[in-house]
N, C-alpha and C positions, 0 to 999 in steps of 0.2 A: 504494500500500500504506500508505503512513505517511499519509494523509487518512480510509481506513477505519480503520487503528489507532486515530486520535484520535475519530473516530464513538465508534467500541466503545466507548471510552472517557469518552465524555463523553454518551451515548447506552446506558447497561447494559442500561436494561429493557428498548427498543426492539430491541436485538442479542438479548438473550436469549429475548425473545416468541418471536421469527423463527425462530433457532435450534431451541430448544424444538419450535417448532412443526413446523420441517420434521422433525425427527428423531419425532417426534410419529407424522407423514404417514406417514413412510418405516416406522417400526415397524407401523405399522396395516396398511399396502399388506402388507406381509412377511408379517405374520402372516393375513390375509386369504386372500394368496396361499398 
């Protein structure tokens, strides 16, 4: 946990592309379905 913490953290864009994106995925699927 405290090695992803420090990712996140030293890694934003990268985390938040990802994030973004799957919630992105996941809203599309949803609403699709």
């Amino acid at each position: 946990m405290g090695r992803q913490l420090r990712k996140v953290v030293y890694c934003p864009d990268r985390w938040l592309k990802a994030v973004v994106g799957r919630i992105a995925e996941n809203q599309g699927k949803g609403e699709h379905t």
